[in-house]
N, C-alpha and C positions, 0 to 999 in steps of 0.2 A: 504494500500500500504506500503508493509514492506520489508526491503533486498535492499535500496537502501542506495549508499553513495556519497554525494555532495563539493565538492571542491569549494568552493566562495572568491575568489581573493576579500582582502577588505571585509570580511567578520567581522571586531568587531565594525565598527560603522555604523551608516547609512542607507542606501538601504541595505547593504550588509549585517547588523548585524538581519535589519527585516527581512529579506529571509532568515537568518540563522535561526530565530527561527521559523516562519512557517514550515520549514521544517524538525524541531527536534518534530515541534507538529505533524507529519506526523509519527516520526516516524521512521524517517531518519537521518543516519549517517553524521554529518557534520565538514568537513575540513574548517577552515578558515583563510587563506593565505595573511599578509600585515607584516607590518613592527610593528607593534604595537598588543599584546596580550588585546580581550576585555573582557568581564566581564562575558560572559556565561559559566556559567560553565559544562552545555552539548556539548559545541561546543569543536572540538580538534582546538589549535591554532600553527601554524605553522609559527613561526615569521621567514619574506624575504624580502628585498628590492628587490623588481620588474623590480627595474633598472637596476639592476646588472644583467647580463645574466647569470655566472655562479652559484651564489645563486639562479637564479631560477632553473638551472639545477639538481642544487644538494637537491632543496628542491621536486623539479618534484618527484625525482629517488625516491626517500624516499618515497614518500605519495604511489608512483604507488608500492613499496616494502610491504608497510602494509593495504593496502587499496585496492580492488577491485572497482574503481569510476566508477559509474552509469551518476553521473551528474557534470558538467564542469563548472561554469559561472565566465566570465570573465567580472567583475564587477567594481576594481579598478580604478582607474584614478583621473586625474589632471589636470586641465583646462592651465593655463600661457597665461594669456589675453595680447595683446599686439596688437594696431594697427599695420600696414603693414610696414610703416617707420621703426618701433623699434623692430619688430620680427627679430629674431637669427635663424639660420641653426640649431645651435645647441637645438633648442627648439622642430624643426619638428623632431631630430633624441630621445631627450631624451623621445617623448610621442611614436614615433615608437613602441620604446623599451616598454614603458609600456604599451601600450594599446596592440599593434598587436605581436612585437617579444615573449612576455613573454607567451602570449595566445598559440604561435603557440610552443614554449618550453611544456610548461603543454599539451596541448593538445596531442602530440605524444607521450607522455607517459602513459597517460589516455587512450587511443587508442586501445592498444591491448587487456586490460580487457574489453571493448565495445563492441569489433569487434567479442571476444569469448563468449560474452552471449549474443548477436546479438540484444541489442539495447545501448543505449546512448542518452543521452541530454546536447547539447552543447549550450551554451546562452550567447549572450555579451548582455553587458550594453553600450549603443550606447547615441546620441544625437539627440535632434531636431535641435542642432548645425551642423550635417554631412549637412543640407540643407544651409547654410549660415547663418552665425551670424558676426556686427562685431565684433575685436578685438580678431577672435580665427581662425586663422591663422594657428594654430599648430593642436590646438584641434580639429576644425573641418576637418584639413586634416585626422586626424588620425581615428576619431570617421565615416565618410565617410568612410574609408579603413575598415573597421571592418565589414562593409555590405558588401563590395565587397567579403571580403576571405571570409565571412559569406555564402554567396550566393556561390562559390567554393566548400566551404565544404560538401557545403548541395549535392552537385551534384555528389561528392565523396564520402560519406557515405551512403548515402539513402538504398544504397543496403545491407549494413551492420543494418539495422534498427537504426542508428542513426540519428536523426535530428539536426540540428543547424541552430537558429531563433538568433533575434536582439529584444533587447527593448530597444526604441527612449525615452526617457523621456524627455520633457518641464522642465521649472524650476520648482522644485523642493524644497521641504524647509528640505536643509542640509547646513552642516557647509559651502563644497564648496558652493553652493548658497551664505552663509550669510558671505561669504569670498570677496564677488563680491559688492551685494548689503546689504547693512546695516538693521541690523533685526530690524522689527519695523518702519522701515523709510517712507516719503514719497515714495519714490523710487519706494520701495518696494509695497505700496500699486497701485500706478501708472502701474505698472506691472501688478499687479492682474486685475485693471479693463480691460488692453487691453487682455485678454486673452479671447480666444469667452466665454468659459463657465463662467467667472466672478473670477476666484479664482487661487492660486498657488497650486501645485499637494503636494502629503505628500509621504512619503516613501512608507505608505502602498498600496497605488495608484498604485505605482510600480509594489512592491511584490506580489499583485494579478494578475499582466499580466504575471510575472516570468513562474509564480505556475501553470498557465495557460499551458503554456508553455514547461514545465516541466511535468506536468504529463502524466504517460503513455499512456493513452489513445488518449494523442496529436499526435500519429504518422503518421498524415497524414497531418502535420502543416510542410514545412522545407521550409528554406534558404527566411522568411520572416523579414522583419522586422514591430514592431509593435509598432506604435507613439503613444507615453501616455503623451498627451502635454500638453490636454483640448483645443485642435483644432488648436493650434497654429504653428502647419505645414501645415495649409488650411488658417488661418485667420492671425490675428496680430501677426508682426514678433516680439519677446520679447529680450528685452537687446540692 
């Protein structure tokens, strides 16, 4: 599978940096879009604060200028835990911005190279927080929203052979994770035992439902989301 090129929002560390290089093992062209340059040096890096609506505009116009994109994921994000007492307005409008406005910015630009070789792969990075968790208040409004337009999209594209899916991830062992709970800790192990499967998820846990997701042959997968928890959107609610 060769001729394609992927745009990964938060593409140099993390989830985003392992789906970056599965997908240069593939073969494939990849953009990766954050405020910070990582260390691949196969990867093209496209340094944007995501918060900024007009940097992403202008970073959109550029990538969709030199780059015919195949593939979309909107991976980036930022938790801002805060019980309900202490949560901000301004907290649910700064993840808007990054989760859902920045996606839908990149996305209509990416759009018309899709629509003219009549397919496309559009994928967020979601939560098993959109189900409830507490102290995310912002997060999980936002990471919720992202299924909804997710699920819109799919019902607008389809006919374009584009699909747009969702992957839920459970905790996960990245930096946000060990930003939350402390690496190493009790806590932390506490955690892993309440998860049904017994263990915390790892990037690559991820990047194989992405990849899933992602490949051509997926076209008949849309406007799903798909929970990579280790059951803990059926069983024990984690955090």
């Amino acid at each position: 599978m060769t001729g394609y090129t992927a745009v990964i929002t938060g593409g140099n560390k993390g989830i985003g940096a392992d789906l970056a290089a599965a997908m240069v093992a593939k073969g494939w062209r990849v953009v990766s879009l954050a405020r910070h340059a990582g260390d691949a040096p196969d990867v093209e890096h496209v340094i944007c604060d995501l918060s900024d609506p007009q940097a992403v505009a202008e970073a959109a116009g550029g990538i969709a200028a030199r780059h015919q994109v195949s593939h979309f994921v909107q991976n980036a994000g930022i938790i801002l835990p805060n019980l309900i007492e202490d949560a901000q307005p301004a907290e649910m409008l700064a993840l808007t911005q990054l989760h859902l406005a920045s996606a839908l910015t990149l996305a209509q630009a990416f759009l018309p190279a899709m629509k003219a070789r009549g397919f496309g792969r559009i994928l967020f990075n979601a939560s098993r927080a959109a189900l409830g968790a507490k102290t995310r208040t912002a997060y999980s409004a936002s990471k919720a929203g992202m299924i909804g337009m997710a699920r819109t999209w799919a019902l607008e594209l389809a006919e374009h052979g584009i699909t747009v899916n969702v992957v839920a991830p459970g905790p996960i062992l990245t930096d946000n994770f060990w930003g939350i709970v402390p690496k190493g800790s009790a806590q932390e192990d506490d955690l892993a035992r309440r998860i049904p499967v017994g263990r915390l998820g790892t990037v690559g846990d991820v990047t194989r439902a992405f990849m899933f997701l992602a490949d051509p042959d997926a076209g008949f997968i849309t406007g799903q989301t798909l929970f990579v928890c280790g059951g803990a959107s059926i069983g024990a609610v984690p955090i």
